[in-house]
C-alpha positions, 0 to 999 in steps of 0.5 A: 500500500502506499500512504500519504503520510504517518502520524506517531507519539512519542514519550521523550519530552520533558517539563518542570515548575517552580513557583513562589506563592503567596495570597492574603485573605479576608473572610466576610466581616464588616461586610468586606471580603477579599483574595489577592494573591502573587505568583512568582514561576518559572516553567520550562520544557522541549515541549508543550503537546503531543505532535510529531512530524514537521521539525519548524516552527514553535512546537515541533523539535527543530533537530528530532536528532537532539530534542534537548536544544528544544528545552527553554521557556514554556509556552505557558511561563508567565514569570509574574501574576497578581490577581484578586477580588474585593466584595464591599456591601456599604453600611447604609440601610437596614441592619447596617451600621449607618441610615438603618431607622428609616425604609425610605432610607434603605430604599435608596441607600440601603442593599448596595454592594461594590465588587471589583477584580484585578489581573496584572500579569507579566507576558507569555514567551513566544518564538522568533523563527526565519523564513527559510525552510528547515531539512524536512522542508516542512517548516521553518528554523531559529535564527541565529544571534546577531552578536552585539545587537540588542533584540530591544529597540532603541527606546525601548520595546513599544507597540510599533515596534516591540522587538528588534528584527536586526538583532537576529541573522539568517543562518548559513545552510546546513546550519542550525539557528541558536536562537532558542525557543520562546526567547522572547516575551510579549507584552503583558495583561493589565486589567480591572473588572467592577461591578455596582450591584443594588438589591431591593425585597418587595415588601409586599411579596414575601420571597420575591427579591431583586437585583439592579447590577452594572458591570464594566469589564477592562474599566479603564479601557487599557490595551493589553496585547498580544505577541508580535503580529498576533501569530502568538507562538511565533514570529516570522521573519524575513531576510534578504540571505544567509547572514544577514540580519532581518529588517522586517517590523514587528508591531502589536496588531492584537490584543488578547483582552477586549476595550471596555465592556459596559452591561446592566443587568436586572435579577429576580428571584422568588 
């Protein structure tokens, strides 16, 4: 028989992670409730899923004959993570601390409650591969170092430009790029959730309750994007030849969290 193609696993990668953590919470009292926490990690592996076949791109072994070159950065490192929440019920209304003698006062100030979240994360690493193709012709290979060179930008790395393409060359033929896997990391996540809710009880109808909610997802509308040229593993280059730097632009095209999201909502329940 003849066959196009054959797929097979193998059981050769390897992983590890080491993390520092640490988290502070407060149980409901005084009607405030909180958790934040921070992660400190590192993971690294030669690979991130099961796959065997072409040796380019991001995934893949480069060089199946040395799986080992294939060990750095995890495509799931995230170096820094600060995440929390915080629910405040205000103390106005009945049986709150302040403004509790009155129903026409817990009518209008009574029932309210505050919650917010936050996520503040350092970038997931992605790959800079060149444009030539590797030995299977299946894909495409690391660049070499461009020695001297810095991968930052002059001025730092900015949405227009977040990595210098000069600071990589195109590696002879028959040669491997040392340019490792995941070298690089794109820009991080900074975004912040609230949410105004106020809950009324129909005095009249015993056990029917409602709840008047706006939610604001990414409030204050800050861009948090994705690895150069949305590609997220990876970022292509080209070059004019074996040697010679790259010149292509590497600008932020996407992001990975929305603008501000603005909702209401109403809630009955009985």
């Amino acid at each position: 028989p003849l066959f196009q193609g054959i797929s097979g696993s193998t059981n050769n990668a390897i992983s590890n992670y080491n993390s520092l953590q640490a988290s502070i919470t407060k149980r409901m009292t005084h009607g405030l409730s909180l958790s934040f926490n921070y992660v400190w990690s590192h993971m690294l592996d030669d690979q991130d899923s099961s796959g065997w076949g072409s040796r380019g791109g991001t995934q893949d072994y480069q060089n199946a004959f040395n799986p080992a070159a294939n060990y750095s950065n995890s495509n799931f490192d995230v170096r820094h993570a600060f995440k929390g929440y915080a629910v405040y019920q205000l103390p106005f209304g009945k049986g709150k601390q302040f403004l509790s003698g009155s129903r026409l006062l817990d009518a209008a100030v009574g029932g309210w409650q505050l919650a917010g979240t936050v996520i503040l994360q350092s970038g997931n690493p992605f790959t800079v591969y060149g444009n030539q193709a590797n030995y299977s012709l299946a894909g495409t290979q690391f660049p070499n170092w461009n020695p001297g060179v810095s991968w930052r930008p002059s001025g730092g790395s900015k949405r227009t430009e977040w990595f210098n393409a000069g600071a990589f060359l195109q590696p002879a033929p028959g040669t491997w790029g040392n340019v490792r896997r995941n070298s690089l990391y794109g820009p991080g996540i900074n975004t912040f959730n609230l949410e105004a809710a106020k809950s009324f009880t129909i005095p009249w109808r015993e056990g029917i309750g409602i709840q008047f909610r706006a939610d604001a997802q990414n409030v204050f509308n800050h861009p948090s994007f994705a690895p150069p040229s949305g590609t997220g593993l990876g970022n292509v280059l080209t070059a004019g030849g074996p040697g010679q730097p790259y010149d292509n632009g590497t600008p932020l095209s996407s992001t990975t969290i929305g603008g501000r999201n603005l909702q209401l909502a109403l809630r009955v329940s009985f």
